[in-house]
C-alpha positions in Angstrom: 4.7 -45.3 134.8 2.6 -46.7 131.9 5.8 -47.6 130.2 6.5 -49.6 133.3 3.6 -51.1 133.7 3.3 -52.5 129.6 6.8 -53.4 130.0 5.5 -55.6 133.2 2.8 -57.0 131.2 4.9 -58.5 128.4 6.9 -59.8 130.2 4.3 -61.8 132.3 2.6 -62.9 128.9 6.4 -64.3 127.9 7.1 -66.2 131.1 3.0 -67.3 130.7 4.2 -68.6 127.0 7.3 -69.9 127.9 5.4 -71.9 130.6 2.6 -73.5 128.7 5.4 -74.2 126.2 7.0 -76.2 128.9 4.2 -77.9 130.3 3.3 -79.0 126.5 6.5 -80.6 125.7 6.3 -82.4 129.1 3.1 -84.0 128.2 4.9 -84.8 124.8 7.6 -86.7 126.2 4.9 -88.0 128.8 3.2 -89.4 126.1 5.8 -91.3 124.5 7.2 -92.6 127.8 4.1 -94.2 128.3 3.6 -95.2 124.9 0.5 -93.7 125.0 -0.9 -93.5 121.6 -4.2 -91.9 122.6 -2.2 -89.1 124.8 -1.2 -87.7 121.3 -2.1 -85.0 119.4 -2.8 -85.2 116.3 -3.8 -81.3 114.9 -0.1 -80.2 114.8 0.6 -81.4 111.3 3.9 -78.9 111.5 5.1 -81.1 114.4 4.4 -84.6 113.7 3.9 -84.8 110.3 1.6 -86.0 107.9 2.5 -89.7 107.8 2.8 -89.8 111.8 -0.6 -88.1 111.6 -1.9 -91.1 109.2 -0.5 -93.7 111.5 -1.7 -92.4 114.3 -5.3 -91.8 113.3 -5.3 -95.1 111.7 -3.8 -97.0 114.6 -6.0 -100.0 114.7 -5.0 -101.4 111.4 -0.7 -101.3 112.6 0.4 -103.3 114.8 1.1 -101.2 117.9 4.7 -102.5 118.6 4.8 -100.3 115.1 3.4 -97.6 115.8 4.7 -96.8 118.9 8.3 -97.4 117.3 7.4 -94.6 114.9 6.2 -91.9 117.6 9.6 -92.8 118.8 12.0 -93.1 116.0 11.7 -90.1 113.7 13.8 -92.1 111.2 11.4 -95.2 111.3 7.8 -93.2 110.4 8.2 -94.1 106.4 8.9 -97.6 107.2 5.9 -98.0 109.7 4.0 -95.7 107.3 4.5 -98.5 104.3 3.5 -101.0 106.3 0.3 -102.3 104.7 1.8 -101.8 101.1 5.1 -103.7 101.8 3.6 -106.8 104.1 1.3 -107.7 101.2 4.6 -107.6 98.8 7.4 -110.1 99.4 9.7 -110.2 96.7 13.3 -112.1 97.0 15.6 -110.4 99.2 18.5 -108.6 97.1 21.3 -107.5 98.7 24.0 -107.5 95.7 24.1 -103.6 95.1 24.7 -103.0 98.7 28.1 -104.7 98.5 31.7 -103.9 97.9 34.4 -105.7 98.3 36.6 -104.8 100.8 34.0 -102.7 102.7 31.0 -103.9 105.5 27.7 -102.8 103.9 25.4 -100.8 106.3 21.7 -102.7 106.7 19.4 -101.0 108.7 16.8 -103.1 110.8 13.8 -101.5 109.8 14.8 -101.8 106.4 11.4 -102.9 104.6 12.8 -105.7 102.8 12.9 -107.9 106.4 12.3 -105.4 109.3 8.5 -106.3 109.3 9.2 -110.0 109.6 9.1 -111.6 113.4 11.9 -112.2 115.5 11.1 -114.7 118.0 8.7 -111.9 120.0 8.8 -109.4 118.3 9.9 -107.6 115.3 13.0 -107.2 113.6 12.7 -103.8 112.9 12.6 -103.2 116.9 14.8 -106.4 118.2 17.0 -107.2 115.2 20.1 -105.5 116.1 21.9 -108.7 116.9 21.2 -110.7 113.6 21.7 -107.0 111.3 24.9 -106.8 112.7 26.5 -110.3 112.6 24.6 -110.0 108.8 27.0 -107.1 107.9 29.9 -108.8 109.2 29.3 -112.2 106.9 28.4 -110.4 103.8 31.7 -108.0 104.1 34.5 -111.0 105.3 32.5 -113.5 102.9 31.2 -112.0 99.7 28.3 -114.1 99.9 25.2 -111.9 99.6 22.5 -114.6 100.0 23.3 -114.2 103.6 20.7 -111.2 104.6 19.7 -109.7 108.3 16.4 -112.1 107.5 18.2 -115.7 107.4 20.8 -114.6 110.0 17.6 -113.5 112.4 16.0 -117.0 111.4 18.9 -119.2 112.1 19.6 -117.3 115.3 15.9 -118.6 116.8 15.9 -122.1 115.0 19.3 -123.0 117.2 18.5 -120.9 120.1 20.4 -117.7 119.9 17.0 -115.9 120.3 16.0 -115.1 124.1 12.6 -114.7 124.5 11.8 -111.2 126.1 15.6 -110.2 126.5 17.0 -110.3 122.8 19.8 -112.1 121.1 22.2 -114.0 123.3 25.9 -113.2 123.0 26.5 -116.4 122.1 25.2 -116.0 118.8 28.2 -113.8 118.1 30.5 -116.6 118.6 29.2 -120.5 118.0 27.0 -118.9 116.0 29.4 -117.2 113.5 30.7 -120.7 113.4 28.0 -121.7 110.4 28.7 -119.0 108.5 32.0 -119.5 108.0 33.9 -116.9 110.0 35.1 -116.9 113.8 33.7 -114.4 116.6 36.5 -114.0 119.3 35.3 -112.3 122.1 37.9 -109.5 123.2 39.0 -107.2 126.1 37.0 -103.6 126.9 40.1 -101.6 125.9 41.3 -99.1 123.6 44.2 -101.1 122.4 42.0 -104.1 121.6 39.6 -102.2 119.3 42.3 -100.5 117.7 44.4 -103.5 117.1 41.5 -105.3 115.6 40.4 -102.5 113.9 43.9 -102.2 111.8 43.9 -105.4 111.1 40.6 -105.2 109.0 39.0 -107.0 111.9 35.5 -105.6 112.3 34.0 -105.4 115.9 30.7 -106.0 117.1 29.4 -104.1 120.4 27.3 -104.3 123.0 26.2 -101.2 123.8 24.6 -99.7 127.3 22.0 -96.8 127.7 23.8 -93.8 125.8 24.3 -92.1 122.4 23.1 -95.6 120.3 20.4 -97.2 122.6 17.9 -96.2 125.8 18.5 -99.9 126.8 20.6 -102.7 124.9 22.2 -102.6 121.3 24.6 -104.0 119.5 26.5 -101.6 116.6 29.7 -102.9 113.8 32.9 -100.7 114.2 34.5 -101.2 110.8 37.4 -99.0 110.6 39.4 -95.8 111.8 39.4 -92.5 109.9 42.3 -90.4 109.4 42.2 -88.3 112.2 41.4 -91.3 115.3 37.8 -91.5 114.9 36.2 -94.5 114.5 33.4 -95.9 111.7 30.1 -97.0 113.1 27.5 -99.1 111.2 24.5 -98.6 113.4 21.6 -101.5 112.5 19.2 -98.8 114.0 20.3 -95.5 112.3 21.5 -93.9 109.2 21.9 -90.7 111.0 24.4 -92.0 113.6 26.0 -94.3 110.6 27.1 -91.2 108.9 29.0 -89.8 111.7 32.4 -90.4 113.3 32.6 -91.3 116.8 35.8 -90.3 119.2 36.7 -93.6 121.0 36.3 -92.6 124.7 32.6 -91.9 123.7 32.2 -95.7 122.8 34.4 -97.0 125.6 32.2 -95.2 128.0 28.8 -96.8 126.7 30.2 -100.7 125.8 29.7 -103.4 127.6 31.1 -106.5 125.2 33.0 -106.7 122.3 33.6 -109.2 119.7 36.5 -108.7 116.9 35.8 -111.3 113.4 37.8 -112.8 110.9 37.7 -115.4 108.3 
């Protein structure tokens, strides 16, 4: 009986455990939902970090847009982190090492050398998919590496191609193009289409809906197809979902527009 009644006890102190547990990770994702910074806890250094633990308790002198991008982008807390060093140091953008001929370089958005620069209302680290993709396009079909995600994102507001609280209009993707010396042709949501481009050496730029890449709107560069079917993703917003393959019918299922280039 004593047995029993231990055995009992443990195993109302696991299902105890196992609900606090739960109820702390829903506060967790409450938190972020709300992008409330406050909300946060900041004594769990084994959860959050050190640097997210700095930003955080050191909030007032980011910009919030920043900080809340960090709390949700595990990948973007050294960028937010270097904030205050790298805003105060604006050396020429060089983008030569990043490119091979015969291959679309991978620029990331929050990249430090232009992701804390504005774009139109925001930032280009959070709303510069559009401009980081078309960038990677021009630089792989052109050669010419003075074209970087910064003057792509700055031409694309001076004529227009910047929508104020929405994001990049699609347009950009084709009259755009047009002054940088390659053509955007807007193409059917198919498998054949992407593949046919793709094997020509036509890279694709996609709008993407709420899925694997994006929790609202993105745009990602398919540049080729690997050996076995799977296709080569340059994601603007991730270097962890750039270094994977994706299976077709996942993309298909997420897409919403697609745009094959050429010179």
């Amino acid at each position: 009986m004593k047995r029993n009644e231990k055995t009992k006890k443990t195993k109302r102190k696991k299902i105890i455990g196992i609900f606090l547990i739960g109820i702390g990770c829903c506060s967790i994702l409450l938190g972020m939902k709300n992008k409330s910074i406050d909300s946060f806890s900041i004594n769990n250094e084994k959860f959050i970090g050190y640097k997210i633990k700095e930003i955080i308790e050191n909030k007032d002198v980011y910009p919030q847009e920043l900080v809340e991008l960090a709390l949700k982008k595990e990948e973007t807390v050294d960028f937010v982190y270097n904030y205050n060093k790298n805003i105060k140091d604006k050396n020429k953008i060089n983008i030569d090492k990043e490119y091979i001929v015969g291959q679309f370089p991978l620029f990331i958005q929050w990249d430090e050398r232009w992701g804390y620069d504005r774009y139109g209302d925001t930032y280009m680290a959070i709303n510069g998919c559009g401009p980081t993709n078309l960038a990677m396009v021009i630089v792989g079909l052109t050669g010419d590496t003075s074209i970087t995600p910064k003057v792509v994102a700055d031409f694309s507001v001076q004529n227009g191609y910047y929508v104020e609280n929405v994001g990049t209009s699609w347009s950009l993707l084709t009259e755009g193009a047009k002054a940088f010396g390659i053509q955007g042709e807007e193409i059917p949501l198919s498998e054949k289409s992407i593949l046919s481009a793709l094997e020509k050496g036509q890279p694709i730029i996609a709008s993407m809906k709420p899925g694997d890449f994006t929790t609202s709107g993105h745009f990602i560069l398919m540049t080729g197809i690997t050996e076995d079917g799977k296709i080569i993703v340059n994601d603007s917003d991730s270097r962890k979902r750039s270094n994977i393959t994706w299976d077709l019918d996942v993309i298909m299922g997420q897409v919403k527009g697609l745009w094959k280039f050429y010179v």
